[in-house]
C-alpha positions, 0 to 999 in steps of 0.5 A: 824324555829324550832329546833325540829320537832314534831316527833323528829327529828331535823331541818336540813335543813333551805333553802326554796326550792322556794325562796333560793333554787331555785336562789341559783342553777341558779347562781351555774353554773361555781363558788359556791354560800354560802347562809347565812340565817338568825335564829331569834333563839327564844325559843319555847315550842311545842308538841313532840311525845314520850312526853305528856307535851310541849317541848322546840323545839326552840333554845337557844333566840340568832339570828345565821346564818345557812351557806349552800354551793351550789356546781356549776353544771358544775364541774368536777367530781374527787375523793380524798382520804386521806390514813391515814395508809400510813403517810397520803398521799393525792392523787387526782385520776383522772377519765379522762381515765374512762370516757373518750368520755362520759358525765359525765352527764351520769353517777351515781357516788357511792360506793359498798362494795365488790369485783368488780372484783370478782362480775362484772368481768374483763374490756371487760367482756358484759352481754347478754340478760336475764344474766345481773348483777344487782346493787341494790340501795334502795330509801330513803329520804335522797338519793331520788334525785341521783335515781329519779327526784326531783322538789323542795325536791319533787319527780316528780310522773308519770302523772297517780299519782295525789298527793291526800291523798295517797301520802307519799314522796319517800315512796309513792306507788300507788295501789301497783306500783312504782309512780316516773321517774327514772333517765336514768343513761347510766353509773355507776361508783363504787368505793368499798372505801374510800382510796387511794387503792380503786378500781373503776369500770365503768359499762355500763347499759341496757336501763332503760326499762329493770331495775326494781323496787321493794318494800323491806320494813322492819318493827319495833316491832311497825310497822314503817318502816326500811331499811330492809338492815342492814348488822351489824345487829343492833337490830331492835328498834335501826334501824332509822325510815324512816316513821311512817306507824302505828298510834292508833285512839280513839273513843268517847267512847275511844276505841283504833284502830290501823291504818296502812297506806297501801300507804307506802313502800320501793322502791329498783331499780335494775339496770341492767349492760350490761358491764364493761367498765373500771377497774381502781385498787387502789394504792398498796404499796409493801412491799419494798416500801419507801416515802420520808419523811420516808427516811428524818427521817431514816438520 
């Protein structure tokens, strides 16, 4: 396997869908499976993009092993955090009385950076038809499978779509409609942190009939395509390209064309909440507030 591919990139990713993959998740069931595969390392020369003369992509001629963890299927989801500013207090939240009587199986775990409250509002708080909240999840390469099904690192497209020449991945689009099955997540839970005073919030959703999927795609000075969400507004050429939409053709008599692929896009779900099922507010420390090790110090 190369080190580097031939647009850039580098190889992250050395497990085989089919033979490692595959074996590897039917035995991840109670325990985990650690796979170590093994790198010949050889170094090669070969054709980058950006570089007119081949190009070291192998490695450094030493054999390695590429260590790859495979968690168990039946785990219990739980969070933990680490509160740096509070003298490095770990603490594990549990999210039994969340989820309480509901398959975790249902439920979409992530984050949201905002207020909960302030969006969602209170526990108890339901939507009627046509009022719903929406949450807006954009569908990219490397978060594809927590929105859509996946078969071997692909995505599963609806049966109307055959994978001929207008197929791109997850950014494929098929005559202008969205060509994959979305996972019918009942639940989402958001936590707006990464720290013990994070807040956590589970949301109930409609049925997925009622979500929608929309393209949001964002474009480079040169065309390629962009996550067209950038809150930090980092300058448009420093933006990581998701997928190359331009290319430049040249005749027999060299003349330039500029070629843009129509079948590429950015898909953004907007999933729709029907209620706030569950508040669960971070830890808080008051000002009064003392640990144990800092008593030991003050003696």
């Amino acid at each position: 396997m190369k080190r580097i591919r031939e647009n850039g990139g580098f190889v992250d990713a050395p497990d085989d869908g089919r033979t490692d993959l595959k074996p590897a998740r039917d035995k991840a069931q109670t325990a985990p499976v650690l796979m170590f595969i093994h790198e010949n390392g050889r170094k090669q020369k070969g054709v980058v993009e950006g570089y007119s003369k081949p190009v070291e992509v192998g490695w450094q001629g030493a054999p390695f092993y590429w260590p790859v963890l495979v968690t168990p299927a039946n785990l219990d989801k739980t969070l933990f955090a680490l509160d740096v500013k509070e003298k490095n207090k770990a603490v594990t939240i549990s999210l039994d009385d969340l989820l309480q009587d509901i398959d975790r199986e249902d439920v979409f775990f992530g984050t949201y950076s905002g207020d909960l409250l302030g969006h969602f509002g209170p526990e108890g708080t339901v939507y009627e038809d046509g009022e719903w909240k929406r949450e807006t999840r954009r569908i990219k390469k490397t978060t594809a499978s927590r929105y859509i099904f996946m078969t071997n690192g692909e995505p599963d497209t609806i049966e109307e779509f055959e994978k001929d020449d207008r197929y791109r991945g997850v950014y494929s689009r098929n005559e202008g409609e969205f060509p994959f099955i979305l996972k019918p997540w009942k639940y989402m839970l958001l936590r707006n942190g990464r720290n013990t005073t994070s807040d956590i919030m589970l949301l109930e959703l409609t049925d997925p009939e009622e979500w929608e999927v929309v393209e949001r795609p964002g474009y480079n000075s040169k065309g390629d395509l962009v996550d067209s969400y950038n809150p930090y507004d980092i300058p448009e050429d420093k933006l990581p390209v998701l997928a190359y939409v331009t290319d430049t053709q040249v005749d027999k008599n060299l003349n330039k064309t500029t070629y843009r692929d129509p079948h590429l896009t950015l898909w953004q779900v907007e999933y729709k909440i029907k209620s706030v099922k569950g508040f669960k507010p971070g830890f808080r420390v008051s000002d009064d507030w003392t640990f144990a090790d800092d008593e030991e110090d003050e003696d």
